[in-house]
C-alpha positions in Angstrom: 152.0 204.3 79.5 153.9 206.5 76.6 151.8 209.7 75.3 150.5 208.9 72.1 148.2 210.2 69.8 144.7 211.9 70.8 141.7 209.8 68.6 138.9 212.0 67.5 135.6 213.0 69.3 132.6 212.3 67.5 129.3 213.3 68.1 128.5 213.9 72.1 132.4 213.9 72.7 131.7 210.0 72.3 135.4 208.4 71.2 135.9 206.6 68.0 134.5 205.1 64.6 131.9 202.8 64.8 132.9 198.8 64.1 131.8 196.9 61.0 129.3 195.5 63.3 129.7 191.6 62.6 129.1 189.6 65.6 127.8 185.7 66.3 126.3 184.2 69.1 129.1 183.0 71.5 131.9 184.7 69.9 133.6 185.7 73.3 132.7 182.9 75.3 136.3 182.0 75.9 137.0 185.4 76.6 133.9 185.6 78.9 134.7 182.6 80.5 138.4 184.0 81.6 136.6 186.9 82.5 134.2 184.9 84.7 137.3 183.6 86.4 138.7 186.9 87.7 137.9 188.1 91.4 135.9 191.0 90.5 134.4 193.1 93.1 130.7 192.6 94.6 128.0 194.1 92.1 130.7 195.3 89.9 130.1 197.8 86.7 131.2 195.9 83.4 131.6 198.1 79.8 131.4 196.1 76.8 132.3 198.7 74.2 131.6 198.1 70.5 129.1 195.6 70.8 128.4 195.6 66.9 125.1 195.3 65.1 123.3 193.3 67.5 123.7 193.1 71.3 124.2 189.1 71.9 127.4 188.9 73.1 126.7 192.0 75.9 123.5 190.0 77.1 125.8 186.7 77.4 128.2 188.3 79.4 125.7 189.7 81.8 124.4 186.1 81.9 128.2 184.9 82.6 128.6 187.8 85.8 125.7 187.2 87.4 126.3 189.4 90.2 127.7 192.4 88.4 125.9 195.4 86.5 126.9 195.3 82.5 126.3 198.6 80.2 127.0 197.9 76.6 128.2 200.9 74.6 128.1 201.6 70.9 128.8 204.6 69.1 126.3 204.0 66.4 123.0 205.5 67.7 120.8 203.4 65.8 122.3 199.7 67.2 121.8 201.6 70.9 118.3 202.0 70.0 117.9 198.7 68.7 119.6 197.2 71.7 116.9 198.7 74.1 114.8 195.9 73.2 117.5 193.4 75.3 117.6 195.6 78.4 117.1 194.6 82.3 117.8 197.6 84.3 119.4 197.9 86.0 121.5 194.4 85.5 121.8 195.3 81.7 121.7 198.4 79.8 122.2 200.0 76.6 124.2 203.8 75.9 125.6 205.6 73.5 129.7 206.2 74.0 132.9 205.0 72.9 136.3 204.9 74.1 135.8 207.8 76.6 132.9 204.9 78.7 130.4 207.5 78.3 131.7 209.2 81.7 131.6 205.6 83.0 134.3 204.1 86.0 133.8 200.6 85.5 135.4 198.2 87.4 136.1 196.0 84.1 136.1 196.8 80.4 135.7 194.3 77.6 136.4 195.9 74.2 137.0 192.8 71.8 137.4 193.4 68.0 137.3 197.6 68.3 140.8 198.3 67.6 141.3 196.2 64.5 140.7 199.1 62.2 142.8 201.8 63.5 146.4 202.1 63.2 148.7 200.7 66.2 149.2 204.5 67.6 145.8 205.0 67.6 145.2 201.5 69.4 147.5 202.6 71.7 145.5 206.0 72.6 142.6 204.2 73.0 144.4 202.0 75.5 145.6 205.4 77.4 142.2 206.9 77.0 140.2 203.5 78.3 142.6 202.8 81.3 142.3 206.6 82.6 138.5 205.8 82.9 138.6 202.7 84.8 137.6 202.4 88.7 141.0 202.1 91.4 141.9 198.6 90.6 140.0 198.3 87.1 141.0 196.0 84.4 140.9 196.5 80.2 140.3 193.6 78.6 141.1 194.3 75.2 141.4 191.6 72.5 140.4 189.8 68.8 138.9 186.8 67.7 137.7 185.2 64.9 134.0 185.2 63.2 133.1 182.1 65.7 135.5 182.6 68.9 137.7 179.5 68.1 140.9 181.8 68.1 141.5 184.8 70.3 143.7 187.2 71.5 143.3 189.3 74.3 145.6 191.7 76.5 145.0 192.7 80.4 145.8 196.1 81.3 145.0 198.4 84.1 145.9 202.1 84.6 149.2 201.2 84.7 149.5 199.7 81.7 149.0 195.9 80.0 150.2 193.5 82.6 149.2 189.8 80.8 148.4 188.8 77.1 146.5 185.2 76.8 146.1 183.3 73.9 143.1 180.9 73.5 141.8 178.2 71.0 140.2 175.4 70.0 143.3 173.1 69.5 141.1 170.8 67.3 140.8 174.0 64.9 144.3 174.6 64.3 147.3 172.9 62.4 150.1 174.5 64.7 149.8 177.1 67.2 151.1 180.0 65.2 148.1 179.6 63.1 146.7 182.4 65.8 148.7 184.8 64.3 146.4 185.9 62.2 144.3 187.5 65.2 146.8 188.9 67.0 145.5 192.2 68.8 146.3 195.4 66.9 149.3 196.5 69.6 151.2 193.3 68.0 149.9 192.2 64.8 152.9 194.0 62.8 155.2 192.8 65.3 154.9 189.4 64.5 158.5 189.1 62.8 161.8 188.1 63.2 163.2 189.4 66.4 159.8 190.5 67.5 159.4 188.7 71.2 155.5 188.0 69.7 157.3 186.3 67.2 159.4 184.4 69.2 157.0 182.9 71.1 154.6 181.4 68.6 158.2 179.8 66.9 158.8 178.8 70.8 154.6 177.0 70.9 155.4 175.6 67.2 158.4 173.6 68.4 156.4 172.6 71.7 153.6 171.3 69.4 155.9 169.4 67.1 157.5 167.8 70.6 154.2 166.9 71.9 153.2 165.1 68.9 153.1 161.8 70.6 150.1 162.9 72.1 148.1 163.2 69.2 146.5 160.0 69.2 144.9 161.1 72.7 143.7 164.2 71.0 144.3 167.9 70.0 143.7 169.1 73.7 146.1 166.8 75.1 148.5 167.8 72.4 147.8 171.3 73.4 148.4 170.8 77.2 151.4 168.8 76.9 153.1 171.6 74.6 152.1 174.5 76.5 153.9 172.0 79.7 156.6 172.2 77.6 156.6 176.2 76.7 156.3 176.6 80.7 159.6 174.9 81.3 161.4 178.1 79.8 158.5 181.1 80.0 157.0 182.1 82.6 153.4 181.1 81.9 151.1 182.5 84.5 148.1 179.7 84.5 148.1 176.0 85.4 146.5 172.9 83.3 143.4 173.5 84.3 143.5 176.9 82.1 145.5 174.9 79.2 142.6 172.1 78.8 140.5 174.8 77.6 143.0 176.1 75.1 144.4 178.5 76.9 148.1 179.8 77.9 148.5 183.6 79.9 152.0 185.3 80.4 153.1 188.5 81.4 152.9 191.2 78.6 156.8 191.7 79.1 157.0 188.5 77.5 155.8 189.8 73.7 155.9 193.7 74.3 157.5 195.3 71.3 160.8 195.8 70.9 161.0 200.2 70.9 161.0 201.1 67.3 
């Protein structure tokens, strides 16, 4: 990955500014449920970082990974201290850290809605600083969504950069598929313009939608699965229809990295 900027250390070298700490029971369960999906190592350590104001979505993913060992991390002493209340040690914990993992080498990190409020270098340091943490063969999970986890976002990387980006909805929720755009992750939200690949491939999902719209009388899912069939004919979409009945399409990062400045 390119050098970019260092963020700044806050109190106990812990990275970052806290979030604004909104959060609603089963937010990330799309999210969580692709997580669920990947083959993650026996008793594997999971970060959530930035849980927000209350830990609910932390405890639901350690009730998703049954088998592995979840730490939720927040910046913001006080919602640590509140979160004790949720633990189960050693299943599910509570510390205080940020985008350092609090000396943490977790085999998987899930940082969703963190990097909104920095700027796209500093989302990009974070990236760096996050994937130099993670165990041999670790994965960063590092996405957005919106207030009720209907649309999301959410990029794959490992220590050698992101390798996938996944986009994931209700498709009764949305008019056309470039209706996501609006929670694009932070790396590509001002890249979705003309000549952009990002940009590109929501116009490339738009015109798939409009061609599946003989479906719609069998429903906005089989809309959606018919039109992401179509966007696989020409991209290289990395998950079957299995994956696209739940609202979901992945591809390889190459396929919307931004174009160099």
């Amino acid at each position: 990955m390119a050098r970019t900027p260092r963020l700044a250390a806050g109190r106990a070298r812990a990275l970052g500014c806290p979030t604004r700490g909104t959060t609603n029971p089963n937010r990330l369960r799309r999210s969580d449920r692709w997580i669920a999906a990947l083959p993650l190592p026996p008793h594997a350590l999971v970060v959530d970082l930035g849980y927000g104001a209350t830990p609910v979505t932390t405890v639901e993913l350690a009730a998703r990974l049954p088998g592995a060992r979840v730490v939720g991390l927040e910046i913001d002493p006080e919602r640590v201290a509140a979160a004790k209340a949720a633990e189960d040690p050693p299943r599910l914990v509570f510390r205080r850290g940020g985008f350092e993992l609090a000396g943490l080498r977790p085999d998987l990190v899930r940082a969703f809605n963190v990097l909104r409020q920095y700027t796209e270098a500093e989302a990009l340091a974070a990236w760096e600083t996050m994937c130099a943490r993670l165990a041999p063969g670790g994965l960063l999970v590092e996405g957005t969504c919106d207030e009720i986890g209907r649309r999301c976002w959410w990029v794959a990387l490992t220590a050698d950069g992101p390798q996938t980006i996944t986009l994931s909805c209700l498709p009764a929720d949305i008019e056309r598929p470039s209706d996501l755009a609006e929670r694009l992750p932070k790396a590509l939200i001002h890249r979705n313009v003309p000549g952009e690949r990002v940009h590109a491939l929501l116009s490339a999902l738009d015109a798939c939608w409009d061609n599946a719209a003989p479906f719609a009388p069998f429903g906005p899912r089989a809309r959606w699965v018919e039109a992401v069939a179509e966007l696989a004919r020409g991209l290289p979409v990395l998950n079957g229809r299995k994956r696209w009945r739940l609202g979901e399409v992945t591809l390889p990062w190459s396929s919307v990295a931004p174009l160099e400045s």
